[in-house]
BABA-831984 format. One line per 2 residues: number of its first residue (from 1); their letters; for each residue x, y, z of C-alpha. Coordinates in nm, 2 decimals, always signed. Layout:
NUM = a = X/Y/Z ~ ...
END
This chain:
1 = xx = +0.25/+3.68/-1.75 ~ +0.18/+3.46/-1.45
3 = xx = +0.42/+3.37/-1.20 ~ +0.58/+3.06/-1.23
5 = xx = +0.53/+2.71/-1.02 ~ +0.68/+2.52/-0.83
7 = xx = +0.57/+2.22/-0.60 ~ +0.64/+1.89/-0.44
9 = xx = +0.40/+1.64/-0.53 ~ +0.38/+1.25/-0.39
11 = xx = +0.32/+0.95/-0.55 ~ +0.12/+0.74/-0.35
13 = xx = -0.01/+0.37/-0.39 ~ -0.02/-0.05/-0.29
15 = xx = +0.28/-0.23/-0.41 ~ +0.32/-0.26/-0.81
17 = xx = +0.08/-0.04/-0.97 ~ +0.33/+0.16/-1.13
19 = xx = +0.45/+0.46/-0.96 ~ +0.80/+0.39/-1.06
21 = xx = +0.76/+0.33/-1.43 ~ +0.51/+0.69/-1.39
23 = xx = +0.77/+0.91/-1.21 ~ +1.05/+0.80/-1.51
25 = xx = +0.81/+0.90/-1.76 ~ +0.78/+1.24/-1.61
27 = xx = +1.09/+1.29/-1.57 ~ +1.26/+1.14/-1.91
29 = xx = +1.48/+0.96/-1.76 ~ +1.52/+0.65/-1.53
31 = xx = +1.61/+0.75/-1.19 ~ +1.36/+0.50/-0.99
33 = xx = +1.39/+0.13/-1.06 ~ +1.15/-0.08/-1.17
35 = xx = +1.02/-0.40/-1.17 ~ +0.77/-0.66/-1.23
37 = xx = +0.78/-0.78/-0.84 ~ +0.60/-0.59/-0.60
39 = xx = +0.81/-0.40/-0.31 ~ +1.08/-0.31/-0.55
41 = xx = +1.10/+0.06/-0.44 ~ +1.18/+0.05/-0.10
43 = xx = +1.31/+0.46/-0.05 ~ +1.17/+0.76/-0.11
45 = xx = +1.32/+0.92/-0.45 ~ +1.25/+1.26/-0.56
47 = xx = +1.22/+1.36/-0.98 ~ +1.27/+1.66/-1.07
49 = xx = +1.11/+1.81/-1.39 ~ +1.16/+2.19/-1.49
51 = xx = +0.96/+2.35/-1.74 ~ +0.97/+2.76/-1.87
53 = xx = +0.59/+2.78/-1.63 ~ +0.66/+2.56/-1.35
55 = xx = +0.91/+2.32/-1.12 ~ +0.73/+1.98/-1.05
57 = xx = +0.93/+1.73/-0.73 ~ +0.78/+1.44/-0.78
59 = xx = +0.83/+1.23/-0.45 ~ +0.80/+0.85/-0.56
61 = xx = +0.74/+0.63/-0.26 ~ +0.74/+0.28/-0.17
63 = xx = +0.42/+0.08/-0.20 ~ +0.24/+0.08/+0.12
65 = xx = +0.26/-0.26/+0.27 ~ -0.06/-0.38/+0.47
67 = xx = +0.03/-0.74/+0.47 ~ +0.41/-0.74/+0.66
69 = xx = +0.48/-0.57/+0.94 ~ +0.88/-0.60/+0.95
71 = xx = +1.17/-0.37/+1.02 ~ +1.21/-0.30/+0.64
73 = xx = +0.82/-0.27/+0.61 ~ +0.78/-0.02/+0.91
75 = xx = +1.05/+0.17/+0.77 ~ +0.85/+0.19/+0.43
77 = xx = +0.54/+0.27/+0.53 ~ +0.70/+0.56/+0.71
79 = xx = +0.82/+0.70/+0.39 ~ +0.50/+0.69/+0.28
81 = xx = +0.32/+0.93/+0.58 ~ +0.62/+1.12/+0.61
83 = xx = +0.56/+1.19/+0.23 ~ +0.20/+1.27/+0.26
85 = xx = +0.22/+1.47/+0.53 ~ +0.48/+1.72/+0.30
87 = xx = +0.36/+1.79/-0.01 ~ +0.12/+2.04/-0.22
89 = xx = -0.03/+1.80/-0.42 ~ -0.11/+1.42/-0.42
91 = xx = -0.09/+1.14/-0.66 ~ -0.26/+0.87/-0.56
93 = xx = -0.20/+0.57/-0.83 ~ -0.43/+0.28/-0.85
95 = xx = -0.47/+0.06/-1.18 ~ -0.73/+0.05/-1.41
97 = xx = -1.02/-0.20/-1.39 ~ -0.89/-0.31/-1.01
99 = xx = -0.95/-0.16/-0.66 ~ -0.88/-0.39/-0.37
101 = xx = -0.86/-0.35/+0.02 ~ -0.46/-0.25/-0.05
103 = xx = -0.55/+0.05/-0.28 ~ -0.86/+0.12/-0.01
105 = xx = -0.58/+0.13/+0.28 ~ -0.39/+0.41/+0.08
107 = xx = -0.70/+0.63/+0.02 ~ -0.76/+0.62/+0.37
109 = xx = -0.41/+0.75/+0.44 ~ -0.48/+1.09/+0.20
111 = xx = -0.48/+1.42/+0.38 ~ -0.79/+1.61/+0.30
113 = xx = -0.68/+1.93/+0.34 ~ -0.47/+1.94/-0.01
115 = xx = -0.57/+1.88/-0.36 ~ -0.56/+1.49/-0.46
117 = xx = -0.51/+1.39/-0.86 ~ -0.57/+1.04/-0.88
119 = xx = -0.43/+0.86/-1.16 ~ -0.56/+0.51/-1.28
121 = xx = -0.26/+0.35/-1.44 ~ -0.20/+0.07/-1.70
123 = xx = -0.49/+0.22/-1.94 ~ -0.31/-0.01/-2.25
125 = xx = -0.39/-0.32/-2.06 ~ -0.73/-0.24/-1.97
127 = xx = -0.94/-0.46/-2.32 ~ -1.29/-0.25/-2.23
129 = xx = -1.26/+0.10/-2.17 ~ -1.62/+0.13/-2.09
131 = xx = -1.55/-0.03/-1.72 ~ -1.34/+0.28/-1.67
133 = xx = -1.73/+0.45/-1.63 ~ -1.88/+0.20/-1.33
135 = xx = -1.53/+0.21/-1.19 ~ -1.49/+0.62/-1.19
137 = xx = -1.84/+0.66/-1.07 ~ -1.78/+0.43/-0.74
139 = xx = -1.42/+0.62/-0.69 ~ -1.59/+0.96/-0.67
141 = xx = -1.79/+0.85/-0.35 ~ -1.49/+0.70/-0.21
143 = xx = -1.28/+1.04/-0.16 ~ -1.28/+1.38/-0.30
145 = xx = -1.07/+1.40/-0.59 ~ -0.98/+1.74/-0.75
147 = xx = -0.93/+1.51/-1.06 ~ -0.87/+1.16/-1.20
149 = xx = -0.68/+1.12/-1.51 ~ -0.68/+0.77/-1.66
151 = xx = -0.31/+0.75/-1.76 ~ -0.08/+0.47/-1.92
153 = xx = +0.29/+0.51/-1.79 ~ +0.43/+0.27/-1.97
155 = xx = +0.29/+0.41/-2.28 ~ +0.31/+0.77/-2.21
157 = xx = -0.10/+0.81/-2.30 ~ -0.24/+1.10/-2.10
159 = xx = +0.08/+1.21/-1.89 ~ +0.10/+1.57/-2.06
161 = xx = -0.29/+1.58/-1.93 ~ -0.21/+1.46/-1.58
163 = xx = +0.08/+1.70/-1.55 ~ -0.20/+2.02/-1.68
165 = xx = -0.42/+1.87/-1.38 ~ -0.13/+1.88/-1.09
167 = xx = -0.01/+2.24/-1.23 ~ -0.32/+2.39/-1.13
169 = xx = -0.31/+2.31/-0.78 ~ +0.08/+2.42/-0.76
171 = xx = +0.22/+2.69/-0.55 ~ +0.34/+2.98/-0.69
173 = xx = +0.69/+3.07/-0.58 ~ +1.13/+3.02/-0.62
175 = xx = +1.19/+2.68/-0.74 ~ +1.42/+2.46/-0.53
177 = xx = +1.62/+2.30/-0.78 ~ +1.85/+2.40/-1.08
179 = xx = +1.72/+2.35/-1.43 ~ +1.93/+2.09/-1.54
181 = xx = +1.89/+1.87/-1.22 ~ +1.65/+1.52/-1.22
183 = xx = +1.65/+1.41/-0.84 ~ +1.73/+1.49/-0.51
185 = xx = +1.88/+1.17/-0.49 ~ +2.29/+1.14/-0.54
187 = xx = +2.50/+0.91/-0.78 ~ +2.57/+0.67/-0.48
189 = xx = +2.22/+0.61/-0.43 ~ +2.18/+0.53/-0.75
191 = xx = +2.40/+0.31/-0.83 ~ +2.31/+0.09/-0.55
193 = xx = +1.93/+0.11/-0.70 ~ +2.05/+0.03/-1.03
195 = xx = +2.23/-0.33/-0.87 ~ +1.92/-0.40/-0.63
197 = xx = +1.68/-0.36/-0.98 ~ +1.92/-0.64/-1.18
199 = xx = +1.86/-0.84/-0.86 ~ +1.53/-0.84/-0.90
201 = xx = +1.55/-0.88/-1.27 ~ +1.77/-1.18/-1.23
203 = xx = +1.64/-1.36/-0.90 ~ +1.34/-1.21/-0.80
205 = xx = +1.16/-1.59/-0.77 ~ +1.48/-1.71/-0.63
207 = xx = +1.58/-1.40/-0.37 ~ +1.26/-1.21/-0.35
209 = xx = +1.34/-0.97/-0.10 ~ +1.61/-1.11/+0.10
211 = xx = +1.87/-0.86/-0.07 ~ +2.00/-0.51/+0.00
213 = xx = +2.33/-0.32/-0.15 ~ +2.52/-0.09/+0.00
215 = xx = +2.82/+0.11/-0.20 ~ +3.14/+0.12/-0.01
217 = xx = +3.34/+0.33/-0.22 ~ +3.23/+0.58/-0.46
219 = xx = +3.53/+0.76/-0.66 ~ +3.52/+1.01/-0.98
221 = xx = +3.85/+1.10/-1.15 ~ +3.65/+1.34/-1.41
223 = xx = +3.43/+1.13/-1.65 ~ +3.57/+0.80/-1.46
225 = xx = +3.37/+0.67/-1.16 ~ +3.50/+0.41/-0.95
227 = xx = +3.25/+0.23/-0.70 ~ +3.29/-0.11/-0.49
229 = xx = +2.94/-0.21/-0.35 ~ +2.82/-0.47/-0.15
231 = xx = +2.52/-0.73/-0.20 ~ +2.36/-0.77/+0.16
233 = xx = +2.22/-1.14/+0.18 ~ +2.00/-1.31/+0.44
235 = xx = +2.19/-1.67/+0.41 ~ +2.46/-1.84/+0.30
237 = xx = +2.26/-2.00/+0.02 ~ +2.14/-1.71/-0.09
239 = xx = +2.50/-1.62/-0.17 ~ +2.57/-1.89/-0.35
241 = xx = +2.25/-1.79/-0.60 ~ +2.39/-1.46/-0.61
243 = xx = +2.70/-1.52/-0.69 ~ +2.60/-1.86/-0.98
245 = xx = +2.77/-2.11/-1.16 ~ +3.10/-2.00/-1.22
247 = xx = +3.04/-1.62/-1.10 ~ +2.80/-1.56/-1.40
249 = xx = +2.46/-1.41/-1.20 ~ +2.67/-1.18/-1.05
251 = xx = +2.89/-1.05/-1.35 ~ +2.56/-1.03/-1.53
253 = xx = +2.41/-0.81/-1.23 ~ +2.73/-0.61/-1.24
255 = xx = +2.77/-0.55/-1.61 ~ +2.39/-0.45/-1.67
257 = xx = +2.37/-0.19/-1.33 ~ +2.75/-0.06/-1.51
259 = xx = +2.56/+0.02/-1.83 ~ +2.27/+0.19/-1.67
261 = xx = +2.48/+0.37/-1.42 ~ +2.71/+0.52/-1.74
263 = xx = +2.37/+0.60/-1.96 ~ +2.28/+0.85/-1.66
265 = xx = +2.60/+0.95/-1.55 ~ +2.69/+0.99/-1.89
267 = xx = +3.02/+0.86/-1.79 ~ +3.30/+0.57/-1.78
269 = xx = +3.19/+0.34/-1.47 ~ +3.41/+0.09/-1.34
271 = xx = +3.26/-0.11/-1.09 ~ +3.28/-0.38/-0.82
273 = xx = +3.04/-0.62/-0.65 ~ +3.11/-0.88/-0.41
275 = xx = +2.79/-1.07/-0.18 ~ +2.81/-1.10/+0.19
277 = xx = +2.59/-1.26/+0.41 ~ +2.41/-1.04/+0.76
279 = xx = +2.16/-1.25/+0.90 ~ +1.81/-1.13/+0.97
281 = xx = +1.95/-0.78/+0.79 ~ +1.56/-0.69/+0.73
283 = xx = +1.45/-0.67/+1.06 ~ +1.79/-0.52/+1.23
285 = xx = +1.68/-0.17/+1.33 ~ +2.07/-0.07/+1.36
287 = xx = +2.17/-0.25/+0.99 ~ +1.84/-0.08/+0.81
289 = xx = +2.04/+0.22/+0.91 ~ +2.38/+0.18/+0.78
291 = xx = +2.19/+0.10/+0.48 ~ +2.05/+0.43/+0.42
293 = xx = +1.66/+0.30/+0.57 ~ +1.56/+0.56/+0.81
END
């Protein structure tokens, strides 16, 4: 019988081609918010997937931002390298039928000197597979690639097929993590991610990115969890489209981050949000790290 695996693997790619949406597929559950807007994951979140022959960490990462140059940006980007510069394997995501100078930027970043699966995303949107040839043949002279799998998160098509690919280039060895765990990342941290997705859900024309969320209090009394969080805005307008007519943007934020928070905790949540405003938070060095950005 052969040893069992167990590896960390990143997730690499521009802004908004999916690597979100992928890393909840693998995992069976939603641990990494998503969105239509670009930028939406702005930390590095670890899932966890056990199986009887192996331990995959999948380290999603932001989207690797080429256009801003920020506090907030620098700090993502690092994620990124740091990331890369850590793991057995690497999953470079780009999406099917496009490759631009963003997607180019990340393939430059990959380390050589470790096996690279890429996977080209958002198969089910793609109306003639037969580009997939032209487009596979030009990637293969871009980089070497120990494989590409062409996958569809959102649909699950070909995820079992990518998983086959990275389990062949995985470590053997003591997993890191117990069977029944999903992430690295703890409920606090999630339950601010859950509140900064409905933001973006809600207002992303509106408040693009001019939004961050910080929980100030985090209680459990058995089932019952307890949190009060903050919503970081840039302005005092922004507050005011936060908050909407009569408080209703914000109870809506609140109630739909509650129900997702109690899905995964599989618990009672009672929680509080209020908005206040910090000026230029994004680009405050000191502020990016009382918000968890390192």
């Amino acid at each position: 019988m052969d040893e069992r695996k167990s590896g960390y693997i990143a997730i690499v790619g521009r802004p908004n081609v999916g690597k979100s949406t992928l890393l909840n597929r693998l995992i069976g559950e939603k641990i990494s918010i998503v969105s239509r807007k670009a930028q939406t994951t702005r930390h590095k979140i670890a899932g966890i997937l056990t199986r009887s022959d192996a331990q995959f960490v999948f380290v999603d990462t932001p989207g690797f931002q080429t256009r801003h140059t920020g506090a907030l940006n620098r700090a993502m980007n690092r994620g990124v390298t740091e990331a890369l510069a850590s793991v057995d394997v690497v999953v470079p995501v780009i999406e099917a039928g496009r490759f631009e100078s963003e997607d180019q930027a990340v393939i430059r970043l990959l380390p050589r000197d470790r096996p690279t699966v890429l996977a080209i995303n958002k198969l089910d949107r793609l109306k003639d597979k037969a580009t997939l040839l032209p487009m596979l043949a030009g990637l293969a002279e871009v980089f070497p690639f120990a494989a590409v799998v062409p996958i569809s998160a959102a649909k699950g098509t070909q995820i079992e097929n990518l998983l086959a690919e990275v389990k062949k280039y995985l470590p053997c060895g003591e997993t890191g993590f117990g069977e029944d765990e999903i992430t690295d990342r703890s409920e606090r941290f999630l339950a601010a991610e859950f509140i900064r997705e409905k933001l973006f859900r809600w207002l992303g024309d509106e408040l693009p990115y001019a939004a961050a969320v910080k929980i100030e209090k985090f209680e459990q009394d058995g089932a019952l969890r307890r949190i009060g969080a903050v919503i970081v805005v840039d302005r005092q307008a922004h507050k005011g489209i936060v908050i909407g007519k009569g408080g209703q943007t914000l109870k809506r934020i609140a109630s739909e981050a509650r129900q997702d928070m109690e899905r995964l905790f599989d618990g009672k949540v009672f929680l509080e949000v209020f908005v206040q405003v910090k000026s230029g938070w994004s680009d405050d060095e000191r502020l990016l790290k009382s918000l968890g950005y390192e």
